[in-house]
C-alpha positions as CSV (number, residue, x, y, z in Angstrom):
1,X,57.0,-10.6,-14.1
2,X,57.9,-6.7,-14.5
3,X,54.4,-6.3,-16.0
4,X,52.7,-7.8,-12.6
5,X,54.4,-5.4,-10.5
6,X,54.0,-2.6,-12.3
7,X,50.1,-3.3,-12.9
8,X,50.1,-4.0,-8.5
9,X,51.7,-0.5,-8.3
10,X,49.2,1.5,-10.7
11,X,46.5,0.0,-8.7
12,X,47.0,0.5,-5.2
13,X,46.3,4.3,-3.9
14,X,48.5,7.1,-3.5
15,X,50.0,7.0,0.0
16,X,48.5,10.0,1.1
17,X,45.0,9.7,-0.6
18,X,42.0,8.4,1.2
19,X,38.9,7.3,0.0
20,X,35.6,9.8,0.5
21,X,33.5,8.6,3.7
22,X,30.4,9.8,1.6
23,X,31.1,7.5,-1.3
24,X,30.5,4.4,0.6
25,X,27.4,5.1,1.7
26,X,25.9,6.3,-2.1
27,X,25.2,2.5,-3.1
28,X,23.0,2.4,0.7
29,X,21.2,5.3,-0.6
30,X,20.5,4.0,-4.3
31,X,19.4,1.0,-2.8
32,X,17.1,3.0,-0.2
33,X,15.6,5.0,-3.1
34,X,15.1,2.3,-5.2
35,X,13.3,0.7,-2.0
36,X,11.1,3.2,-1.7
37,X,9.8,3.9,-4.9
38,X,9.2,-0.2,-5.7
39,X,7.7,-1.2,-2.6
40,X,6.8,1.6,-0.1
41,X,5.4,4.2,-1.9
42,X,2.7,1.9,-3.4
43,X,2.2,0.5,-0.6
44,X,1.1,4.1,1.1
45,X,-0.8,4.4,-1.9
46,X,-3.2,1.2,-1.6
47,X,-3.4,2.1,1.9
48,X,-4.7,5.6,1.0
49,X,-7.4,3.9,-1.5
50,X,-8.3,1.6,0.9
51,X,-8.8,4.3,3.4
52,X,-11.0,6.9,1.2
53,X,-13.1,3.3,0.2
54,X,-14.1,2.6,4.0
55,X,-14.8,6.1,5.3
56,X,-17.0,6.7,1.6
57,X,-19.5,3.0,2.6
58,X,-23.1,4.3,3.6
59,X,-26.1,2.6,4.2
60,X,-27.3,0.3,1.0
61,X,-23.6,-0.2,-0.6
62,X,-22.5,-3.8,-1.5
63,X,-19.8,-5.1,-0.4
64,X,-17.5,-7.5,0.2
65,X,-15.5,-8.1,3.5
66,X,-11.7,-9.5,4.0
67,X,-13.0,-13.0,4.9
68,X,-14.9,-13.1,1.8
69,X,-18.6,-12.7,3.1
70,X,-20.8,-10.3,0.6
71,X,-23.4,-8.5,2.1
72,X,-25.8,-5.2,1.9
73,X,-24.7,-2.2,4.5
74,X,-27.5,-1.5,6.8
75,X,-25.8,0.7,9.2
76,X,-22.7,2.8,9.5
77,X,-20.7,3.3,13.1
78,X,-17.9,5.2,13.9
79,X,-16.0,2.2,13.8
80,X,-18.7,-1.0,12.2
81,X,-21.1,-1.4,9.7
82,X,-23.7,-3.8,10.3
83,X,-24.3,-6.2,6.9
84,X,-26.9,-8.4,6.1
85,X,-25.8,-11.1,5.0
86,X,-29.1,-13.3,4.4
87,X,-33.2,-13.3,5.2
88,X,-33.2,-12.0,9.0
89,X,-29.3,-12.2,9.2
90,X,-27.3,-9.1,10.4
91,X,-23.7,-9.4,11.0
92,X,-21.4,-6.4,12.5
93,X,-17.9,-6.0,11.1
94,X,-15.1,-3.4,11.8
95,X,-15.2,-1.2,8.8
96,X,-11.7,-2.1,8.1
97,X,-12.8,-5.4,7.5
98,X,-14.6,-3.8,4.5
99,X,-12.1,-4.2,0.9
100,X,-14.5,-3.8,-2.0
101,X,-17.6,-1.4,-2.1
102,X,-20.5,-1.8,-5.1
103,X,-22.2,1.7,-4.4
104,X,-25.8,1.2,-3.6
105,X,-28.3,1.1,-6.4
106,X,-30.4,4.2,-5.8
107,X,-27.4,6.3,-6.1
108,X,-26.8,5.3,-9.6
109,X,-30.8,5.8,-10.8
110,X,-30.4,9.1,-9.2
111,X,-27.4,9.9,-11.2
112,X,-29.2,8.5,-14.2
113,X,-32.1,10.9,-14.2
């Protein structure tokens, strides 16, 4: 029984002694950093990628759009491109709509030679 109470006494705090404020918050912080670095940083990054992909289509790229439709870029907008999509069939899309870009053939003959 002597043992309990003198374990009780070793671990309660000095009378005087309080905790540091700053302390409590350095698990919030850790936590915040790890947050950061797992899910917003990449997240900024894809968005970058994304970014640099859209403003780069030009006029005879591939691509592909969010809903899934493929089609050939026939004209760039400020804000649409304008894809066909079939024989006689030209659709307009924002650009954002845009996720994957195949660059256009006659780029990559040019490069060749």
């Amino acid at each position: 029984m002597d043992t309990l109470l003198l374990l009780a006494q070793a671990a309660a705090p000095a009378p005087g002694a309080e905790p540091n404020p700053i302390m409590s918050f350095v698990p919030l912080i850790f936590i915040f950093v790890i947050f950061y670095f797992l899910l917003i940083r990449p997240q900024q990054k894809k968005q970058k990628e994304l970014k640099a992909l859209v403003d780069s289509v030009k006029t005879g790229d591939k691509v592909i759009t969010s809903a899934g439709i493929h089609g050939l870029v026939t004209n760039v907008k400020d804000r649409t491109v304008i894809l066909k999509i079939a024989e006689n069939v030209k659709v307009e899309f924002d650009k954002v709509a845009v996720v994957s870009v195949e660059k256009s053939s006659s780029t990559e003959t040019e490069s060749a030679s």
